[in-house]
C-alpha positions as CSV (number, residue, x, y, z in Angstrom):
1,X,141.3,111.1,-12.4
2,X,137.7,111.9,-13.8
3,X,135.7,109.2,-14.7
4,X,132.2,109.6,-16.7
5,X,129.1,107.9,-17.1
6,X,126.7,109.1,-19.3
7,X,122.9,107.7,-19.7
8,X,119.6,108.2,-21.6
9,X,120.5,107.7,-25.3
10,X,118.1,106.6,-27.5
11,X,115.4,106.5,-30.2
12,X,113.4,109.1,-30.6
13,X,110.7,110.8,-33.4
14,X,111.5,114.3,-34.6
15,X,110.2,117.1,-32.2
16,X,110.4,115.1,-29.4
17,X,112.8,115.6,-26.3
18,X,115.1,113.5,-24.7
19,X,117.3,113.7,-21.7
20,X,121.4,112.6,-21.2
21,X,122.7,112.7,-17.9
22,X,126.2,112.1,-17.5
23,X,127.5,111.2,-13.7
24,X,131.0,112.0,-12.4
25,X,133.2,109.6,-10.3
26,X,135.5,112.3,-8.5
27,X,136.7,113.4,-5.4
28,X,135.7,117.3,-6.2
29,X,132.9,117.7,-9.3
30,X,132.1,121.6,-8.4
31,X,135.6,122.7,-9.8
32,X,135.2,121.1,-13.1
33,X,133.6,122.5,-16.2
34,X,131.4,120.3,-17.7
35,X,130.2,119.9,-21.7
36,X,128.6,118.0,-23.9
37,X,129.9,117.1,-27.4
38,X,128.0,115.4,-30.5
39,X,129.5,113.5,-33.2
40,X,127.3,113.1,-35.8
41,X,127.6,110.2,-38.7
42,X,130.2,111.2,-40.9
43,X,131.1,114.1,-38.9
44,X,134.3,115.5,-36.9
45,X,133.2,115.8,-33.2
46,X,131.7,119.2,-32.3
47,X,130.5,120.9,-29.6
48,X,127.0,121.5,-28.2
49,X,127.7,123.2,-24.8
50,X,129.0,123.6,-22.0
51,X,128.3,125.0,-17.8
52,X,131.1,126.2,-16.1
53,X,131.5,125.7,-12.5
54,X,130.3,128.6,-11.7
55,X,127.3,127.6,-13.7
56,X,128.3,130.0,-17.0
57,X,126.2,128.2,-19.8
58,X,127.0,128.7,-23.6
59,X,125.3,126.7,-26.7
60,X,126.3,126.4,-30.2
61,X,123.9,127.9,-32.6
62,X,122.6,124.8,-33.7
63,X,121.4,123.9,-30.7
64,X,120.3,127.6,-28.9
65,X,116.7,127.5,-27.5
66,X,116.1,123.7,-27.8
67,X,119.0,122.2,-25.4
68,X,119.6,123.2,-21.8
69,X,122.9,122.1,-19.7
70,X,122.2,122.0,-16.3
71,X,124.3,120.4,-13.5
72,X,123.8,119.1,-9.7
73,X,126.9,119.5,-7.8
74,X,125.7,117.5,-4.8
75,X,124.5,114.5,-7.1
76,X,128.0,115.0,-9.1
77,X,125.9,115.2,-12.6
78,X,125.6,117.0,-15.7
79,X,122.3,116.6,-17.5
80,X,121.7,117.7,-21.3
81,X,118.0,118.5,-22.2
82,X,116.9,118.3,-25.4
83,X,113.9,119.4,-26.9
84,X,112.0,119.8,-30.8
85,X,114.9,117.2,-32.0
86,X,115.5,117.2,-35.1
87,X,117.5,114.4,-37.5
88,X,120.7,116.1,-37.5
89,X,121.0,116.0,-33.7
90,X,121.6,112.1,-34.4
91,X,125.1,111.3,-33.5
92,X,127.0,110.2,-30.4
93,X,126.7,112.4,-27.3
94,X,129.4,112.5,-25.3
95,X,130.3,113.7,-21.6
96,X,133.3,115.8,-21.1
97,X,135.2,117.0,-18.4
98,X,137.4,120.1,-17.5
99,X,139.3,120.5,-14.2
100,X,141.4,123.4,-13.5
101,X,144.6,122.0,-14.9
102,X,142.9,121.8,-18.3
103,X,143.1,118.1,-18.6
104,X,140.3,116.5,-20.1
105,X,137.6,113.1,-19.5
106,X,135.3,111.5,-21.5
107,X,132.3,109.7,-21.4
108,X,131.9,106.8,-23.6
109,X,128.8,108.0,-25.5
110,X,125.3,107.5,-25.7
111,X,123.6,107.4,-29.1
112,X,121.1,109.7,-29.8
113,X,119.1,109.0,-33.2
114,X,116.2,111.2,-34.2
115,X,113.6,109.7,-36.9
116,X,112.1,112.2,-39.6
């Protein structure tokens, strides 16, 4: 059992950055794949990224070039920069979870709102 935490949500202008961190309770957090989704108002839930635990990276488009994944295995935490937001990055950020079984965890999901 995976269980998530996610912080840093917030309010922010356009162009500006913010940071999610998302912390693991688990036994083992280097075997598990680690991404971060978006759901934005209106919108299906999609994905923004992910680092695998061999510390593979891969973005969406949308979000190439401004968002970094990074993780600390030792700390047990996935981290999500963001930078130059822009309003249709508003929507809930959430934490997932991958181990090698392919079951999945979830965070319960910051909000992240960008003003134009």
């Amino acid at each position: 059992q995976v269980q998530l935490v996610e912080s840093g949500g917030g309010l922010v202008q356009a162009g500006g950055s913010l940071r999610l961190s998302c912390t693991a309770s688990v036994r083992v957090f280097g075997i598990l794949t680690m991404a971060w989704h978006r759901q934005g108002p209106g919108n299906q839930r999609e994905l923004v990224g992910r680092i695998t635990n061999g510390g593979v990276r891969n973005y969406s488009d949308y979000v190439k070039g401004r968002f970094t994944i990074s993780r600390d295995d030792r700390k047990k935490q996935v981290y999500l920069q963001m930078n130059s937001l822009k309003p249709e990055d508003t929507g809930v950020y959430y934490c997932q979870a991958s181990d090698l079984f392919g079951r999945s965890y979830w965070g319960q999901g910051p909000q992240v709102t960008v003003s134009s």
